[in-house]
C-alpha atoms as one frame of an Amber mdcrd trajectory, in Angstrom:
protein
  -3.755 -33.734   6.464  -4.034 -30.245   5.879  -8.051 -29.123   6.414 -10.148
 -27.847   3.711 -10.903 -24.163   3.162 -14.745 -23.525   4.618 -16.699 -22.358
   2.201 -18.650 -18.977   3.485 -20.368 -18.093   0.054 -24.072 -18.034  -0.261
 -25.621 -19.891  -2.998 -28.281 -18.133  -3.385 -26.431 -14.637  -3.800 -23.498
 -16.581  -6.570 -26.443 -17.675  -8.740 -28.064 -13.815  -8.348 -25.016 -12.483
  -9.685 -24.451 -14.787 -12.094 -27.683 -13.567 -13.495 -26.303  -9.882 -13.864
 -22.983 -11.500 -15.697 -25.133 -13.060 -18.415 -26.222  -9.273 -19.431 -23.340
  -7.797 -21.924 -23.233  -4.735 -24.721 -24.727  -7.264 -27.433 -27.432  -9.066
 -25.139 -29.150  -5.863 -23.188 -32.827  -7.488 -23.368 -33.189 -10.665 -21.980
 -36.273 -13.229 -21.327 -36.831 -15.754 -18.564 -35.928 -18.668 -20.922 -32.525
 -17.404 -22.550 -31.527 -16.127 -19.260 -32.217 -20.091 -18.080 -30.726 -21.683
 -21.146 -27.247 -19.970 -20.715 -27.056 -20.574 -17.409 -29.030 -24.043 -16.941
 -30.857 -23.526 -14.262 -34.328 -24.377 -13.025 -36.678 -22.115 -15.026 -38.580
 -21.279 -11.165 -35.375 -20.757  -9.090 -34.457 -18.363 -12.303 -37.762 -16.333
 -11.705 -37.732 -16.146  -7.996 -33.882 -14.216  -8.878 -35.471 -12.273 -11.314
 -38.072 -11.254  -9.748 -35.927  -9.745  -6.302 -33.468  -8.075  -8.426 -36.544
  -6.445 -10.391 -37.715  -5.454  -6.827 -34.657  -4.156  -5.469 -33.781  -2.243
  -8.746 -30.914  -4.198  -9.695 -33.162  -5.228 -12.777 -36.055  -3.581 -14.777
 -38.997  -5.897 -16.713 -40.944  -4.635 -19.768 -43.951  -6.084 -19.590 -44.755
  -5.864 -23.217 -41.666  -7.760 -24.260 -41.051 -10.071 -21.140 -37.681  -8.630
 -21.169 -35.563  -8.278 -18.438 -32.672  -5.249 -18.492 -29.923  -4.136 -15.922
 -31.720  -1.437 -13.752 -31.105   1.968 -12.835 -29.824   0.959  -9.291 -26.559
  -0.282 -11.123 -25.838   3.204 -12.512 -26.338   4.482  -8.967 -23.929   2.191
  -7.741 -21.911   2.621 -10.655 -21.359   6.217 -10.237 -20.420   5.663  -6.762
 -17.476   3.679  -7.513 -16.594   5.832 -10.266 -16.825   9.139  -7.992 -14.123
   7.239  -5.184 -12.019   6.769  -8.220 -12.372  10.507  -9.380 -11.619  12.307
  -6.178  -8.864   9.772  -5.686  -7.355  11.470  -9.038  -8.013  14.857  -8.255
  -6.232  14.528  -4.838  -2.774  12.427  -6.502  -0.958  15.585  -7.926  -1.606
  17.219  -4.320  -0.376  14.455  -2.540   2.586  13.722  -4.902   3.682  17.686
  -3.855   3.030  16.656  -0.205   5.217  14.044  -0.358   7.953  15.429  -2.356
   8.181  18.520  -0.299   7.822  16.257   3.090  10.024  13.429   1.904   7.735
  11.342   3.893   4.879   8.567   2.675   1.273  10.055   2.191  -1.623   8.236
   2.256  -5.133   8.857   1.617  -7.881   6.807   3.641 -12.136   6.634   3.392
 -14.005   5.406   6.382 -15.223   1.597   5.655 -17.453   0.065   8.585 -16.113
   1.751  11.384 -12.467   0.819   9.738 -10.385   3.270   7.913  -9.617   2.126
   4.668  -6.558   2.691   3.050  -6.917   4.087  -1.152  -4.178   5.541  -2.208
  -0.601   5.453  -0.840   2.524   7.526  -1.829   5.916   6.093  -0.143   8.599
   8.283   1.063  12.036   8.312  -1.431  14.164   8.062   2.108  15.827   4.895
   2.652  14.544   4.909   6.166  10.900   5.613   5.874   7.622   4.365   8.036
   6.424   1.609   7.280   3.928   2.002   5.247   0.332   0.304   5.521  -0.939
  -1.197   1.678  -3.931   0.046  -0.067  -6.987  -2.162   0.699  -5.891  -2.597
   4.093  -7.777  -2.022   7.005  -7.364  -0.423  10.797  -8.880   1.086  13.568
  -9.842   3.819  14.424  -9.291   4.588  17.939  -5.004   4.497  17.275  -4.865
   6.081  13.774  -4.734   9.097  13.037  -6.631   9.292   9.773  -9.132   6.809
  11.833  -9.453   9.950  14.346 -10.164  12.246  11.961 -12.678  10.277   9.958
 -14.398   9.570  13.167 -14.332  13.232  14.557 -15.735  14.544  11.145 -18.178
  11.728   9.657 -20.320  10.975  12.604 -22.835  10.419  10.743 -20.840   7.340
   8.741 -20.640   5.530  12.081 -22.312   2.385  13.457 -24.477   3.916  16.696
 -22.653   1.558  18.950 -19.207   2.641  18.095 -16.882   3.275  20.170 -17.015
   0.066  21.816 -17.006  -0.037  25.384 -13.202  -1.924  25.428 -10.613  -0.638
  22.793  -7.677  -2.484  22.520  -4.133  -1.733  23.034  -1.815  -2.260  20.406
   1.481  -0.008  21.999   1.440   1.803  25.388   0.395   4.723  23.655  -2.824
   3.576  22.765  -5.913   5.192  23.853  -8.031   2.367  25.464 -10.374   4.150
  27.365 -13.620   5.794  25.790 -14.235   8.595  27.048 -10.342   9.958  26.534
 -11.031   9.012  23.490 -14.437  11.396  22.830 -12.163  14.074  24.653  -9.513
  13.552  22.282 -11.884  13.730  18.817 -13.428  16.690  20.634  -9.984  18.143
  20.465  -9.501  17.271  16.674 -12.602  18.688  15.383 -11.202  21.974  17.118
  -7.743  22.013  15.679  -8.836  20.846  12.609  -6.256  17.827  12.453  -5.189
  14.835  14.074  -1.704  13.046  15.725  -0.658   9.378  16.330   2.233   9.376
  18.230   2.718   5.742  18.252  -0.467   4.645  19.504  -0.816   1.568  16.589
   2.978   1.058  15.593   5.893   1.702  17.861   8.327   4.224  16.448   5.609
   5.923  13.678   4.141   8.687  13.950   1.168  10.258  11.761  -0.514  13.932
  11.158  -3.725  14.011   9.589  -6.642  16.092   8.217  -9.800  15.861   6.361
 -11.001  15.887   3.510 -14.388  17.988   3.314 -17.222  17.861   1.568 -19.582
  21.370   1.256 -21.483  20.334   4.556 -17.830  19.649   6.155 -18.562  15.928
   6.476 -15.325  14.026   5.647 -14.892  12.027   2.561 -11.607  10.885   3.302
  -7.961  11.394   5.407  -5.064  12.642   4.774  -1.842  11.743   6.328   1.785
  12.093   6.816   3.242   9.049   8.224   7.622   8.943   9.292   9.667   8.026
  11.449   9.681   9.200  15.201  13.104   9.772  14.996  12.416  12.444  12.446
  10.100  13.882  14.476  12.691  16.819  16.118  13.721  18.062  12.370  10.334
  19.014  11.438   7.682  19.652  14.233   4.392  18.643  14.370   2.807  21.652
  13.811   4.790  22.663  10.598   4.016  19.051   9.544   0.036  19.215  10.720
   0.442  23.521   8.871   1.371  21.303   5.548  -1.033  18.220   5.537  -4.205
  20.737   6.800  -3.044  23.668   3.807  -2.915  19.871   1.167  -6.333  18.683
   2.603  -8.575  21.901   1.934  -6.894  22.069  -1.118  -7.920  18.826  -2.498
 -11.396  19.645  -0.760 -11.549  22.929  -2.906 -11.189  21.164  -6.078 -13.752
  18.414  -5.329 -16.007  20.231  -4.659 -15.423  22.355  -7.366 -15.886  19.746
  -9.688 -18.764  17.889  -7.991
């Protein structure tokens, strides 16, 4: 008998945003008692909600009116996701040249708890072509080499204990040991761009460079992923000349329009 799915949701945090959901364009002002009526709950387990959502901004209370309204912490967070979704825009018609004029898949990547994160994701038009990753997935770091650069130019976006003290091998190529690793992000910040010579997959190789924001932290990766076989018609450096020249592009115009 096949087991049942655990359950890893908390309660407590389903009910909180269920609480947000009641709030629409035609109900912006809400009191303790409608806001329990729709959802039929306790009237105190309502309040105690209400009341840390008011304190952590996700809600605002007017006093006068006993009213409860979405707070201003939402359009923060709002405009967060909205910004990821703007640079992702202004950076498509740069990659889509990229990848025409490489013939090999692009992808652009945003550092995610010590993960890169993959956003956006152009595939080659060859028949044979890397395989390429899916957006929403995640990898390491430490064998990527969008993960390289997003850990050689947002240090500040990293947990303090990263990297850990054993990194693990997914192909013989794979840097495993720490400090080669330091060395080797020393390296990119110099040069400006990064190479996976099949450190995570066997047979792929990647160029990368970042993405820069006016304090030349990284917002994101960009990368060329093929083929190793293809490797000896194009060299790295013309590749790493194309993906660097694409990058500060795409940086120029964010930051022009930020």
């Amino acid at each position: 008998m096949e087991k049942m799915k655990r359950d890893y949701t908390i309660k407590s945090v389903e009910k909180a945003l269920g609480i947000l959901d009641v709030f629409s364009r035609g109900r912006l002002d809400l009191s303790l008692s409608e806001i329990t009526e729709t959802l039929q709950m306790p009237k105190p387990t309502v309040f105690r909600i209400l009341c840390t959502l008011e304190k952590c901004g996700l809600l605002r209370k007017d006093e006068k009116q006993g009213t409860y309204r979405l707070g201003l912490k939402l359009v923060y967070l709002g405009n967060l996701v909205t910004l990821d979704y703007d640079i992702v825009r202004m950076a498509r018609p740069v990659m889509v040249r990229l990848r025409d004029e490489t013939q090999e898949t692009v992808d652009y990547t945003i550092l995610d708890s010590n993960q890169v994160l993959y956003i956006e994701l152009l595939e080659s038009p060859r028949r044979i072509k890397a395989e390429s990753s899916k957006v929403g997935r995640k990898l390491p770091l430490h064998c990527t080499a969008c993960g390289k650069i997003l850990a050689a130019f947002s240090p500040n976006g990293l947990d303090p204990n990263w990297p850990p003290k054993v990194l693990p091998a997914f192909t013989e190529r794979t840097i495993t040991n720490t400090k080669n690793l330091l060395k080797d992000l020393d390296q990119v910040r110099e040069k400006g761009f990064a190479v996976d010579m099949g450190e995570l997959d066997e047979g792929i190789y990647a160029v990368s460079a970042p993405i820069l924001d006016t304090n030349g932290s990284a917002l994101a990766a960009l990368t060329i992923v093929a083929p190793m076989e293809r490797l000896e018609q194009e060299p790295i450096s013309e590749l790493a000349a194309k993906v660097v020249s694409a990058a500060e592009e795409i940086s120029h115009k964010i930051n022009q329009n930020l």
